[in-house]
C-alpha positions as CSV (number, residue, x, y, z in Angstrom):
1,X,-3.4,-13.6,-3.2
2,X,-7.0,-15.1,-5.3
3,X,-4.9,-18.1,-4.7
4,X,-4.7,-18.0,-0.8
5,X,-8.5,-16.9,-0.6
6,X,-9.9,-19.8,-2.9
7,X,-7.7,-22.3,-0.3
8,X,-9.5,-20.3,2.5
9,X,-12.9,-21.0,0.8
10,X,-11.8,-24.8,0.3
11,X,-11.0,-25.0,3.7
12,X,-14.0,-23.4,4.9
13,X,-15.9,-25.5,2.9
14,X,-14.7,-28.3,4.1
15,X,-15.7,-27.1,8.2
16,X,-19.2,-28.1,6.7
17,X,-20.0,-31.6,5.0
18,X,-17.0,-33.6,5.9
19,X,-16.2,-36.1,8.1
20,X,-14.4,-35.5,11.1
21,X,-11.0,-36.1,10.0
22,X,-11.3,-33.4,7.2
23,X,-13.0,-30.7,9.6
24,X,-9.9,-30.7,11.7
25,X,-7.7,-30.1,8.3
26,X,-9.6,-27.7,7.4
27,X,-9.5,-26.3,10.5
28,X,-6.1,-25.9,10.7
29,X,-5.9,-24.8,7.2
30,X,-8.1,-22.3,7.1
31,X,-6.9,-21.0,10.8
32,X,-2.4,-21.5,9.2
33,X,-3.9,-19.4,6.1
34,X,-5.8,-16.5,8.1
35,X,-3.0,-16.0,10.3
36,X,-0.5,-15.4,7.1
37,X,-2.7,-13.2,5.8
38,X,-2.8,-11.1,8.7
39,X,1.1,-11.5,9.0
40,X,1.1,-10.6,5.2
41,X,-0.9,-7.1,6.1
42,X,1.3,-5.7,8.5
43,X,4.7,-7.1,6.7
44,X,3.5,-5.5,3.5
45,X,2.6,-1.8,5.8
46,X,4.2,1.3,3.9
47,X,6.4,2.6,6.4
48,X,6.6,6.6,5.8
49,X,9.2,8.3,7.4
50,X,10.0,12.5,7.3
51,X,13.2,13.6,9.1
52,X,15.5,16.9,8.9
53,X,16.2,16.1,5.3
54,X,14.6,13.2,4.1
55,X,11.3,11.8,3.0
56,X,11.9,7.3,2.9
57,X,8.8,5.8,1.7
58,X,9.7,1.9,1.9
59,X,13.0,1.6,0.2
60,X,13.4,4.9,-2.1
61,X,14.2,8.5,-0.2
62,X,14.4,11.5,-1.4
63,X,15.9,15.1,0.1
64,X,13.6,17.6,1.0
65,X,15.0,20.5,-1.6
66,X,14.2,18.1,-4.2
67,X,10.5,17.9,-3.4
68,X,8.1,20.4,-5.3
69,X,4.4,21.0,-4.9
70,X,2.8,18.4,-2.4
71,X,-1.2,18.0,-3.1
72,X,-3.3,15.5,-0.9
73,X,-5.7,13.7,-3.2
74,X,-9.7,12.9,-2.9
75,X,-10.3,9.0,-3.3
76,X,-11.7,10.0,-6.5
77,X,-8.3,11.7,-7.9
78,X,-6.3,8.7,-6.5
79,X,-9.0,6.2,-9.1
80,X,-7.9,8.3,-11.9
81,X,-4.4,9.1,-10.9
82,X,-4.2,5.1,-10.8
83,X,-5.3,4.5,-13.6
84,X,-6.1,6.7,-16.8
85,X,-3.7,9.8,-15.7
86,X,-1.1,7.9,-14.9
87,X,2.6,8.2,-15.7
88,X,4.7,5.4,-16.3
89,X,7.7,6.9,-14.9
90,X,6.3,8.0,-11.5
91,X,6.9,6.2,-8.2
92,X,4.5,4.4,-6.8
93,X,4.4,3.6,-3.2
94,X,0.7,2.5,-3.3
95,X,-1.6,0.1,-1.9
96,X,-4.3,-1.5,-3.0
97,X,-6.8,-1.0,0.2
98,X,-6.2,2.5,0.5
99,X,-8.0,4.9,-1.3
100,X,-6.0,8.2,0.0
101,X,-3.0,9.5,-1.3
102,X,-0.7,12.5,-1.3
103,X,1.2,13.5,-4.9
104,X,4.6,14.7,-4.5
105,X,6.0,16.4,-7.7
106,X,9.9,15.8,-7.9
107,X,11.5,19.2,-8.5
108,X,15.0,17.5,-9.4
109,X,16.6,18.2,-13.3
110,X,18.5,14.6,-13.6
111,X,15.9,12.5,-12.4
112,X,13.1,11.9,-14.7
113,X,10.4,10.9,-12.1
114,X,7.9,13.4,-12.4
115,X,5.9,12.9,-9.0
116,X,5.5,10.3,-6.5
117,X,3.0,9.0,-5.4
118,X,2.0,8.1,-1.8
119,X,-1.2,6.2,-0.8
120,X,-1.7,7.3,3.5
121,X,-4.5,7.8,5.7
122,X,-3.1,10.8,7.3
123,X,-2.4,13.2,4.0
124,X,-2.6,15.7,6.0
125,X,-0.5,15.1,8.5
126,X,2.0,13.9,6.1
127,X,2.0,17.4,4.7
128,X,2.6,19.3,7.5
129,X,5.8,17.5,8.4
130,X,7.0,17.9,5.0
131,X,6.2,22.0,5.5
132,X,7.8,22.3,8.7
């Protein structure tokens, strides 16, 4: 990813003292380079899905009886949670520009994942569909 933004800053750079020839490569660069980045956004997108009995956060599911306490965390519970508090063997469905999250604690004996956890916008929606 730096490397991508520091060929976008090259490229931008070179829209301004160049000669013509290298403003139109740089133009195309920089233009090729935005554009994957935006397809990059929406391509990476956590896809959260709740049905009748499962919650599917990207690739990993898990049955609703299996789920325990659901909490929806403050930006600055997600910092720590992140980083100082965390557990190595929780799931992780994070990403990096989002600064919500919800913490599902996994309520299952054989599996030795003690919570997940989810970063969303809409904890609180999220919530309510796992209740109901």
């Amino acid at each position: 990813m730096a490397c991508c933004l520091c060929v976008l800053l090259v490229s931008f750079l070179g829209l301004i003292g160049m000669g013509s020839s290298w403003k139109y490569a740089s133009l195309i660069t920089f233009g090729t380079l935005t554009l994957w980045l935006i397809y990059l956004y929406f391509k990476t997108a956590l896809k959260i899905e709740v049905d009748q009995t499962h919650l599917r956060v990207g690739g990993a599911s898990i049955e609703h009886k299996y789920i325990g306490e659901v909490t929806v965390l403050s930006s600055s519970e997600v910092k720590l949670i992140r980083t100082r508090d965390a557990n190595p063997l929780a799931y992780l469905a994070i990403r990096f520009w989002s600064s919500k999250a919800i913490k599902l604690q996994v309520s299952d004996a054989r599996d030795k994942t003690p919570y997940w956890l989810i970063t969303t916008n809409n904890g609180q929606e999220l919530l309510k569909a796992l209740k109901s």
